[in-house]
Structures are given as C-alpha cells and as structure tokens.
C-alpha positions, 0 to 999 in steps of 0.5 A: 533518384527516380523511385525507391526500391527496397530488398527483402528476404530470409537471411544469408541469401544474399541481399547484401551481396545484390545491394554492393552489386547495384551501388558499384561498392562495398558499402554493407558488410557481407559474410557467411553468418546469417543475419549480418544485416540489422537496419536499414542501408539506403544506396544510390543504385545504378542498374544499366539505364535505371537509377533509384534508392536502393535500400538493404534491409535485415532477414525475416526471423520470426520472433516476437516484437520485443526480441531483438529480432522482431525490432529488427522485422519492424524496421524491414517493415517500414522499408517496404512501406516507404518503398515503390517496389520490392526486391523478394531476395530467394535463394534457388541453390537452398530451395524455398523455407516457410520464412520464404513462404511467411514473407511472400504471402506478406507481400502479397497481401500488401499489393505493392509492385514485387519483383521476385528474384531467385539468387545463386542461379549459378550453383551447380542444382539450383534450377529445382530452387528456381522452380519452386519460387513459382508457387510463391504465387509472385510471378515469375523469378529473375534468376540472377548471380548477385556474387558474379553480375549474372542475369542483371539485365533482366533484372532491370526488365523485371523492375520496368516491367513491374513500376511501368516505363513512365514511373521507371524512366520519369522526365528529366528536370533542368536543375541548376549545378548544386553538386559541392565538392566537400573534399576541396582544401583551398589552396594557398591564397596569393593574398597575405591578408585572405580570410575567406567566410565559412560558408554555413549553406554547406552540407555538414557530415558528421559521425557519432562514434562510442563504445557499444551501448553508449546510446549513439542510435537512440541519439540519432533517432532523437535528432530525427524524432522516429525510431529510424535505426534499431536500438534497444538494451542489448550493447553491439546491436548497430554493425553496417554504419548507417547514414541519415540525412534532416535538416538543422535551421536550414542546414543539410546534415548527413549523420553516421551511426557506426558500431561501437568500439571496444578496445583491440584485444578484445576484438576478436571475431571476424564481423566485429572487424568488419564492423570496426573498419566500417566505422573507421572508414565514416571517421575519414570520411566525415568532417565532424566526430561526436564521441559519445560517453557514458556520462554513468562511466566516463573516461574509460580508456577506450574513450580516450583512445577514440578521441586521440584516434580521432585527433590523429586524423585531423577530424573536428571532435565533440564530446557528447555526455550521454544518459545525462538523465541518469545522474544524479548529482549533476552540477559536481559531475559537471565539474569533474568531467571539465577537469578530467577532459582538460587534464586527459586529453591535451592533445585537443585541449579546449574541446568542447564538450556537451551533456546530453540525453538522447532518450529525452532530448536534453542538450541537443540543439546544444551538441548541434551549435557545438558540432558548427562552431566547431566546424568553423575552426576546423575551417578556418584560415588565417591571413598570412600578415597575421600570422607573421606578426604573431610568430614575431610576437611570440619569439620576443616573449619565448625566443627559440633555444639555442643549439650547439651554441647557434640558436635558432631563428623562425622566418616566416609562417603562413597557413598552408591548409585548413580542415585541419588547420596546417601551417608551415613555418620557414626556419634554420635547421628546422630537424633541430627544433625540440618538440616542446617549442612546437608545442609552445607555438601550438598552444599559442595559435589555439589561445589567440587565434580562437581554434580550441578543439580542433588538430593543428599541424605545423611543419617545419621547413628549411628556409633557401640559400640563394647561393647553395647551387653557386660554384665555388670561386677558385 
C-alpha cells in the first residue's frame, strides 16, 4: 500500500458506509444506531487509480478519558497520528454540530493533510449542510454518496490533490511473487508413500473466540505489547472483528478479535446479530481457533457449545484459560480443568489446552507453540502405504461387526484431504457400517498417528464391482 488514510467524524455519519464503498466489501458493520464503530478497522482501499490502507474508526463522543467513550477517541487519536491523510466525514443532510466543529479545529491544530468530505449529498435539502461545512475553515467539501458511489471520482482528486501526485502515485517497485494462497487443499498425491513437510514460513490466521468479558482484546494487546484495540470492564465492548498482524520468531501471524458469544436465546438485538455473524465469518475464514475461558468460571455451556462449533467446522482448536492470575490455588485447578476437558469435550479429544494471563503475560509463548503445533496436525498428511497398513492392523485387533450375518469387510483407505484431516476408506456396504466402529477408527488415527485435537473426517465409500454394467448371459 502506497500511504495511509484514516476516516473521522461524529457518529452515524456514514464512516462506515465510505469505508465498505472503498475496500469493494462489507467488512464493518453498518446500522442505524450511532456509534456502531469502536476500534480501529484497517482495509485495503481501492479508490479508481489509488490504492491505500484505509482505516475506519469510532465517533468523536466528548466524554472523559475513563468512560468507555473517551477510550474509544483516544484509539480514533492514535489512527490519525499514524495516518498520512485524513478523511473528515460530515454529514450535509443533518447539517454541522459542535462535535463537527470540536473535531475540525482538532485537525487543524494537527496540520496534517485533510480532505473535507460532505456525505449524504444526494438527500433532498442537503445543499444548506454542504454549505455550512465551508466555516470549518478546511477547505472545500467533496460531496459525496457513500450509500450510492456518488462523487467518488472527486474524491480521488481531492485525496491527490491534498498528499501531492508524487506520494499519492509513488514508483513501482519489482518485488518478487509472495502472494500464497492459504486456502489450496493439496490433492490426492500419486504417490502412496507422499508426506509433504509443514511449511512454517506460512502466514498463520488465527481467531480468539469467547464469551464477552473473557479478555480476548486484552490478550491480543498483550501479543502486540500496545493497547491496539479497546478493552476495558465493561463486557460486549468489542463488535466489528478486527484483524492485526506482528510477527512470532519470524512467522507472520494475522489475529482476529471477534465479539463475544452469548448463547442464542439471549441474542436478541439486531447489532448483537451482526456481531455474532461477524465473528463467525473470522472462524471460517481462519486456520486457528483460540477459545478463551474464564479460568474463574470455566466450562460454561456456552463454552462447550464454541469449541463444538468450532470442531463441526473442521477449524484447529486451542483452549486458552484466561485471568489465570486471579486464581488462587492454581495446581488443583490445573487438575479439574484436565479432567473436565478430557470428559467434556470428546469430540477433539486431546485438545491442547493453556493457562494463561493476557494482563501479565503469563503462558503466551506457550499458546503460540500450541497454536503451531496444532496447525501442524491439522496439516498433516499420511502417506497411503501407512495408512493401508494400519487399517489392517486395526481389523485383526477389532474386526468389523457382522450385518444380517455378512460381515463387513474395509478395503483400502487413503487420505483424501487435509486442514482438516479427511480420509476415505473403501468398503462393502459402507451405509451399514455403525457409527461406533467409526468412532473406533477415529480414536485409533489420533493415538497413532499423533493428531490429538484436531476434527478428523472419514467417509465411507462403496468399493466397484467390475461386473455391475455387464449384461447378463442368456
């Protein structure tokens, strides 16, 4: 990206809306309730010829530095500083306020570039509002439609104009193709005895999921050692899932902090949806999946219904025992906690698990090695020879139950697919087979094959009869 420009202004005035319009997405959440916005949302903008970081930020609400709205200016404050230019959002159809006029003599005081944008320019009355953002003293406004794409090619001559063609179009530099596709699945290998290496050079995404007020954006601030996103006592502070990337001993990781999960029924306002379905979108979207507990109440239900949410998407799972400073006895909570995830939650039995303290810092390079050696196994891929021989080894010391007096018989098996791990195993009447037998197998691939943790798929096949499509003999 070329340079940095960061949006500002009162809320409900459509940063939001202008930030959506110029990554080509819906990355943050828009609605009618002013103040939907809370930290800070980098994008990657697209505006005709310009490309830039585009970052969204929360509404100037005057209020002092303790309340949860003044927490929410300072992060808006540190987006401008970091910036090279500055979007000042105004809304022409409501007119100027003294938050309009607070703000503006702000950014003038500051004398960094600013590009005054008059937005809702398309509302029947709104030329009295484009007016009136004149005596703002910065400049001539840019009237625009964030909602409908109006007046964005003046925009992009508003921007140049203000940074200077030189820093708004810099010279192309030829960097060598790094571009990796984190999505590719290998396919099948032709070669039975195939175990490709884990390639750690990999950007890692990784999403910390919880119930509200588990501490999932004090932990990442601690991984990023600054208050990068807005924490504080109040639980539901964090809406919009936020990504941040810093790097780990030489790995790129890219963190998510999502809002947090209550359960279902208690979900019942429109945002709080949106919220909900934001951060499920960061769970398909990552690799890794950190669920943090609070280690003062563990094992909530809702806790247990995250990790089988998580488990039923195929995503690695890590469990992360926050405020692990506020216990007390901590050895013979260690203990409890090993039983209860051991005999709560089978479905990724061996999931590793991690106390930790994301206000002191305590058990996090711990969490990272968990959170690689997991992705490890959830890349892993077994070589077909193995795999064969293993299933035969497991028939003779468990052989498949017998059917309508026909017993079953498992042909072969290879590995179809990793992240997660799939297998496919070819059989007779595999619509027979019972499910505790592929329980059986599952178990089996997890203890010898060293893949605790992680969702493991097998799917049963039909083996082919040769002589199916032959016409019978008369």
């Amino acid at each position: 990206m070329n340079f940095t420009v960061a949006i500002v202004g009162r809320p409900n005035v459509g940063k939001s809306t202008l930030f959506n319009r110029l990554v080509g997405k819906k990355l943050a959440l828009v609605d009618d309730t002013p103040g939907v916005t809370r930290d800070r949302r980098p994008g990657d903008a697209k505006l005709v010829d310009l490309r830039f970081t585009i970052v969204d930020t929360a509404g100037l609400e005057q209020s002092g530095p303790e309340t949860l709205q003044g927490r929410m200016w300072l992060q808006t404050e540190a987006a401008i500083d970091e910036a090279d230019l500055t979007l000042f959002v105004v809304d022409a159809k409501y007119g100027l306020t003294p938050a309009d006029e607070t703000l503006g003599e702000m950014l003038r005081r500051r004398g960094k570039p600013v590009v005054l944008v008059a937005n809702k320019s398309e509302a029947k009355g709104s030329d009295g509002g484009y007016y009136d953002a004149f005596t703002l003293g910065l400049g001539e406004p840019v009237a625009i439609s964030a909602e409908h794409g109006q007046g964005m090619i003046d925009l992009r001559d508003a921007i140049v104009a203000a940074l200077g063609e030189d820093r708004a179009f810099p010279p192309e530099i030829d960097e060598a193709e790094t571009d990796i596709d984190l999505r590719h699945e290998p396919g099948e290998e032709e070669d039975e005895h195939f175990e490709p290496e884990y390639d750690d050079t990999k950007p890692l995404r990784v999403a910390i999921i919880g119930r509200p007020n588990a501490g999932k954006s004090t932990l990442i601030n601690r991984f990023l050692g600054e208050d990068r996103l807005l924490t504080g006592p109040e639980a539901g502070i964090t809406r919009d899932s936020i990504s941040v990337e810093w790097d780990w001993r030489g790995r790129t990781i890219k963190m998510f902090d999502t809002a947090g999960m209550r359960k279902k029924a208690r979900v019942q306002e429109k945002l709080e949806k949106l919220s909900v379905a934001d951060s499920l979108r960061s769970i398909r979207f990552a690799e890794s999946v950190v669920i943090v507990f609070d280690a003062t109440i563990p094992f909530e239900k809702q806790d247990l219904q995250l990790v089988d949410l998580v488990a039923r998407e195929g995503r690695a799972a890590i469990l992360a025992f926050n405020k692990w400073d506020l216990v007390e006895d901590a050895q013979a909570l260690l203990a409890d906690l090993r039983e209860k995830t051991e005999r709560l939650l089978p479905q990724v039995r061996g999931i590793r698990a991690v106390p930790i303290s994301g206000q002191t810092g305590y058990g996090l390079d711990k969490l990272m090695q968990s959170i690689i050696d997991t992705d490890k196994t959830w890349n892993r891929r077994i070589s077909t020879a193995k795999l064969n021989k293993w299933l035969e080894s497991q028939q003779i010391q468990h052989p498949p139950p017998a059917v309508s007096g026909r017993r079953l018989k498992l042909k072969y098996m290879t590995q179809v697919k990793a992240r997660p791990p799939g297998f496919m195993i070819s059989c007779t009447r595999p619509e027979s087979v019972p499910e505790s037998y592929i329980r059986y197998l599952t178990n089996g691939l997890r203890n010898d094959f060293q893949m605790p943790g992680v969702p493991i798929r097998i799917h049963l096949r039909a083996s082919e009869n040769p002589f199916e499509n032959r016409k019978k003999r008369k």
